[in-house]
N, C-alpha and C positions, 0 to 999 in steps of 0.2 A: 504494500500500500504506500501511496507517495505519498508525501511530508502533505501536502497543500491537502487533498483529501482527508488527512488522519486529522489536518485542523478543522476543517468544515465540518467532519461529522463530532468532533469537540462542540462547534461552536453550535452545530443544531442541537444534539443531545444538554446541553448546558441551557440552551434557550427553551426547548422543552421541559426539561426538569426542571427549571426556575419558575414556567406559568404553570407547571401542575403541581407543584409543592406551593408555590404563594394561590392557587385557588384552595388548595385544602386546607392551610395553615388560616387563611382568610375565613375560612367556614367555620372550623376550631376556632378562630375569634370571636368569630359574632355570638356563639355560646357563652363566652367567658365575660361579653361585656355589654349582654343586654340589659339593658334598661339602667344601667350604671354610669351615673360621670364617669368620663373617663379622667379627665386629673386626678380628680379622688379613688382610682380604680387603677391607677398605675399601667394605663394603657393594656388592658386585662392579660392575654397571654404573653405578649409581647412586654410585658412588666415583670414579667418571671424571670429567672437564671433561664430556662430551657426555652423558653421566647427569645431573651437576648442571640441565646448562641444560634436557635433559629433565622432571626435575623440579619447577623454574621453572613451564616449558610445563602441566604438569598442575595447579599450585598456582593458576595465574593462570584458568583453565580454570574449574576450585574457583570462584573468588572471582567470576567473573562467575557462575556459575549460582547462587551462594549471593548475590548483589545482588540480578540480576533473578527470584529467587523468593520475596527481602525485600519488593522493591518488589510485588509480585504481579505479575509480568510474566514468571517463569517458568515452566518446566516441575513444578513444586512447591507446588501449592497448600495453601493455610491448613490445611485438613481435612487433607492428605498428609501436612502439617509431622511432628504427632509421631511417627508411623511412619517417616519418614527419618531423625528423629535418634534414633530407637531404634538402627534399621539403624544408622544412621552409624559411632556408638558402637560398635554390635557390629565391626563394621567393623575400625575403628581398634583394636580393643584385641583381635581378628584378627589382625592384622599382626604384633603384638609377641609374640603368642604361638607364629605361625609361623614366626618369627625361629629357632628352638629348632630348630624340627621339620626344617628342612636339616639337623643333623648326625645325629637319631633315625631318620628315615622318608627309607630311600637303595633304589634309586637314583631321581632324577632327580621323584618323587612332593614329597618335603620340600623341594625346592628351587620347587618349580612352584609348591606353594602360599603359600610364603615370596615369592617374587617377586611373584606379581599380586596377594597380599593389600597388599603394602606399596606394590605402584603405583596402588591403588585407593583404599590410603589417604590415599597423597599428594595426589591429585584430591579424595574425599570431606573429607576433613578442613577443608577452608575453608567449604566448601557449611554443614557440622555447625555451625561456630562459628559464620557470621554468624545462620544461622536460630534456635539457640540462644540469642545475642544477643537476636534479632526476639521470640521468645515470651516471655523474659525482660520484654524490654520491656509488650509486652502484657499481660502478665500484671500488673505494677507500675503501669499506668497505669488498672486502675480501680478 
């Protein structure tokens, strides 16, 4: 198997395993912090020891598919790029808005969408900066 292949299928399987760990991890949240403040609930799973290092687990996830789609060796090609960090964005600033919607939208609806928005952000959000980064750079270099 050649080098460029053995990173694509890195960079798909990493991009795979990041949305279907942050959809379950997100669904496991919404259990942990319905109908709960979340300040005063420490951000329910994600507030625990095994939430942080899940976390981690997503962020570092993040950071490989946001490499190997710098490098073009991911799942995320040059043409994709700006439509991913549209998404991305929308994404992330998703998350903080669903943050709210746990104590509006009960039962069990506000929390659902609060949890996998914010575990998918956890995951997206490294991917958004390095490519962010990449175009930046792109852009400045001609």
């Amino acid at each position: 198997m050649a080098k460029n292949e053995l990173l694509a299928k890195i960079g798909s399987w990493a991009f795979i395993g990041g949305i279907i760990l942050a959809g379950l991890v997100g669904i496991y949240q919404a259990t942990t912090i319905e109908g709960q403040n979340l300040i005063e609930a420490d951000y329910g799973f994600f507030g625990t020891e095994m939430g942080g290092w899940v976390a981690w687990i997503l962020a570092i996830l993040g950071v490989i598919v946001g490499i190997l789609a710098a490098i073009g060796r991911g799942t995320i090609t040059t043409k994709e790029t700006p439509g991913f960090l549209m998404a991305g964005i929308a994404l992330v600033v998703m998350a903080g808005v669903f943050l709210a919607w746990n104590q509006i939208i009960t039962p069990w609806i506000g929390s659902l969408l609060s949890g996998v928005s914010m575990s998918l952000a956890i995951f997206v959000a490294p991917t958004v900066g390095i490519l962010a980064v990449r175009a930046i750079y792109n852009m400045g270099k001609d």
